[in-house]
Phi, psi and omega in degrees: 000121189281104179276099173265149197268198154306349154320306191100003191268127173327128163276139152300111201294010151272019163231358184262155189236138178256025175169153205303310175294318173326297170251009163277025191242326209260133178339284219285301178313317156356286176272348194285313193331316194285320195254009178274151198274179166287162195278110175269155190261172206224084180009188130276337137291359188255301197299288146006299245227309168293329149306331182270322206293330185286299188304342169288277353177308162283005181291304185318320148316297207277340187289300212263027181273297163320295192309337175324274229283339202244351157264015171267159178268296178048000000 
């Protein structure tokens, strides 16, 4: 089986890892741990408050989605 990297570029099978311990073991899953950042936590008012704002914001989207289709000649 030919193993492409996130590139799309071929891995060398002396760089592939075959199997799940393989890679919760190896340096580089290691440091991505280390270095994704944490979850900060987010109030439920807070989560409220990002929520309606996104749902206005696809409201908005969808009005000048609309006028699109509706000024095409098409």
């Amino acid at each position: 089986m030919k193993l492409l990297n996130f590139l799309g570029e071929s891995v060398p099978a002396d760089e592939q890892m075959t199997n799940s311990k393989d890679n919760r073991n190896s340096q580089v899953f290691e440091s991505l741990a280390l270095l994704a950042p944490s979850q900060p936590a987010v109030s439920d008012k807070e989560r409220k408050k990002f929520e309606d704002e996104k749902s206005k914001l696809y409201t908005q989207l969808d009005e000048k989605v609309r006028k699109k289709i509706n000024k095409c000649t098409c």
